[in-house]
C-alpha positions in Angstrom: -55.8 19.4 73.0 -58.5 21.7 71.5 -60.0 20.5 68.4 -58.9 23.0 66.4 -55.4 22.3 66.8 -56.1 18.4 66.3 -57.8 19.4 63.1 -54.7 21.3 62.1 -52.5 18.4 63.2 -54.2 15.9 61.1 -54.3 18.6 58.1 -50.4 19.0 58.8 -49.6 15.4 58.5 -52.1 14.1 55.5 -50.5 17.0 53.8 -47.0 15.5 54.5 -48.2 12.0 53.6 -49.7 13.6 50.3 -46.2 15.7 49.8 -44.1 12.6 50.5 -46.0 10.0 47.9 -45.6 12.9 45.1 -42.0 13.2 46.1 -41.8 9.3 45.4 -43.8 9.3 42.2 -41.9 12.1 40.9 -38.8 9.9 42.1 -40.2 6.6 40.4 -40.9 8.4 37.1 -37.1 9.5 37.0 -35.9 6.7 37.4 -37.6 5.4 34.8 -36.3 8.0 32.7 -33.1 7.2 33.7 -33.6 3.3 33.2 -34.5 4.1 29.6 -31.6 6.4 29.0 -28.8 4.2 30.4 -30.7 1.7 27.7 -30.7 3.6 25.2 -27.0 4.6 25.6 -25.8 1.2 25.4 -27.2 0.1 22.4 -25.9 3.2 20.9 -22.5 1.7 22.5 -23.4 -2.1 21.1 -24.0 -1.0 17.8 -20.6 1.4 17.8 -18.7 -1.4 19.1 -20.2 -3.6 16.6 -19.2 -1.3 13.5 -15.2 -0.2 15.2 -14.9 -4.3 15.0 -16.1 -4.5 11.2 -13.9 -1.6 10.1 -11.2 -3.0 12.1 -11.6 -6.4 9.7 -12.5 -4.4 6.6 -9.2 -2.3 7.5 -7.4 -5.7 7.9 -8.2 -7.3 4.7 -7.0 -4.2 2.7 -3.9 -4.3 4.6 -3.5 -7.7 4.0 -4.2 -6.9 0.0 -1.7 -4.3 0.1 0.5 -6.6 1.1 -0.3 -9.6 -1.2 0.2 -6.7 -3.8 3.3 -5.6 -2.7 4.2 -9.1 -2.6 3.3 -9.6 -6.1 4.9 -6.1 -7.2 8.2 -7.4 -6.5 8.2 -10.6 -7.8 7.4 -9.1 -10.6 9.6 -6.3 -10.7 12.7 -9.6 -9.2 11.6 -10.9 -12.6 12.2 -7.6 -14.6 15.5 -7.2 -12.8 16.5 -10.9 -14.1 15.1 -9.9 -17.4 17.1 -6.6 -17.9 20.5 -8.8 -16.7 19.6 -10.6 -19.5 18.9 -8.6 -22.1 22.2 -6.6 -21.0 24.2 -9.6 -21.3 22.7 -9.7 -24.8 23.4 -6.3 -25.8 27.2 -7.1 -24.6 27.2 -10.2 -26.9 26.0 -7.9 -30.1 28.3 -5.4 -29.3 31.5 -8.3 -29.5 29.9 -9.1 -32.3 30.1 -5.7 -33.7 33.9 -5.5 -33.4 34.0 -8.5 -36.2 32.2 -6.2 -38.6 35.8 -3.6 -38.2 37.9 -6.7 -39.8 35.1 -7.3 -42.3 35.6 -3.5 -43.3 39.2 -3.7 -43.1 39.0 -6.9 -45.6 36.8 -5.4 -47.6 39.0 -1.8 -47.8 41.8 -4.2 -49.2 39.6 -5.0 -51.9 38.6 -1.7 -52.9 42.1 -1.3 -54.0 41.2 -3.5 -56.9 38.2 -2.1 -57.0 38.1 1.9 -57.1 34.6 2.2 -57.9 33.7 -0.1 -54.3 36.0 1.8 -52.7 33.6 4.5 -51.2 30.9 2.4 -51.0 33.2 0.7 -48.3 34.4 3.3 -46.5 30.8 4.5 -45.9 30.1 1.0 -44.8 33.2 1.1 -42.7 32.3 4.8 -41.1 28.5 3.0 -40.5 29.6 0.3 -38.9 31.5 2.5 -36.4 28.9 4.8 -35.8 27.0 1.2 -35.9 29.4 -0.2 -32.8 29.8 3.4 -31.0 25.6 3.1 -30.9 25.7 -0.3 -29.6 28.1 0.8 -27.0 25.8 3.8 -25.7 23.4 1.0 -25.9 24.7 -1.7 -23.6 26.1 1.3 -21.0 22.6 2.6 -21.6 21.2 -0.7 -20.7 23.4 -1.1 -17.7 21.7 1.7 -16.2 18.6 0.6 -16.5 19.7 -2.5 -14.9 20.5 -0.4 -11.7 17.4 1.8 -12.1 15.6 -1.8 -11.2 17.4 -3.0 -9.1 16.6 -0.1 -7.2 13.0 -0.4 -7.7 13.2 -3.9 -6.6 14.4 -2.7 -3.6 12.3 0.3 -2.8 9.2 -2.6 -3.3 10.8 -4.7 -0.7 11.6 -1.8 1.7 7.9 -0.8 0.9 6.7 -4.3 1.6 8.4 -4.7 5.1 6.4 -1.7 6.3 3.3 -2.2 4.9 3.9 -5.8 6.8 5.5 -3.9 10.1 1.9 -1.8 9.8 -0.2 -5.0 8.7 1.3 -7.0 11.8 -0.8 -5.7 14.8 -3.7 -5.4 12.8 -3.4 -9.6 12.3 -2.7 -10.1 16.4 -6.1 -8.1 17.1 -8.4 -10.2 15.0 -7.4 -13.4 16.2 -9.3 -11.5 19.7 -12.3 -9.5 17.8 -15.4 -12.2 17.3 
């Protein structure tokens, strides 16, 4: 082979060796690049995972409060209820009470015969008294319905409850697997 063409050879081939160790430089550095990236990317991941898990507990205990509330709202608002029964049952006893005060005013009317001067004192007691017993009857029907009223509350709370508990539920089963 002429020299020439050995010279070109050899030029041809260093210039391929040269060629192929940038290639592999330039292929090194990338994945270097790449290396750092896929790093980077899963802290970022780490660190999402790591707050999804805390609001998944923070979202837990206020489900849990809701419920504890809930809880509390309608033992409370059992108590009421009881409360109301009670205080109705009280009304009802006033008002058979009030149906003593017509013979009182029927006693007395008998008086006022003797007694002209009483006489309209008496009926205005006795037209009182009625308007006294028609009052206490409004009263106790008035009280009846606010019997109901809670007793519907009462049950609204514990309908309100059972959700809050249906919603609450999966949310308990998940932490007992989240560190």
């Amino acid at each position: 082979m002429p020299q020439k063409e050995k010279r070109m050879f050899i030029d041809m081939v260093g210039r391929l060796s040269w060629e192929t160790q940038l290639h592999l430089d330039e292929r090194q550095y990338h994945f270097q690049v790449n290396k750092m990236v896929i790093l980077i990317i899963s802290v970022l991941l780490v660190i999402l995972g790591m707050v999804n898990v805390y609001y998944v507990a923070v979202l837990y205990d206020d489900l849990s409060g809701i419920v504890n509330n809930m809880d509390n709202m309608h033992a409370n608002m059992t108590r009421v209820s009881k409360r109301m029964e009670h205080i109705t049952g009280k009304v009802g006893e006033f008002d058979v009470n009030m149906q003593h005060m017509d013979n009182i005013a029927q006693s007395t009317e008998q008086m006022s015969v003797m007694m002209p001067s009483v006489a309209e004192s008496m009926h205005q007691i006795e037209t009182d008294v009625a308007g006294m017993n028609n009052n206490m009857n409004l009263m106790s029907i008035g009280m009846g319905h606010i019997n109901e009223r809670f007793g519907h509350m009462t049950q609204g709370v514990a309908i309100m409850r059972y959700h809050v508990r249906e919603v609450a539920r999966p949310m308990g089963s998940m932490n007992q697997f989240i560190p």
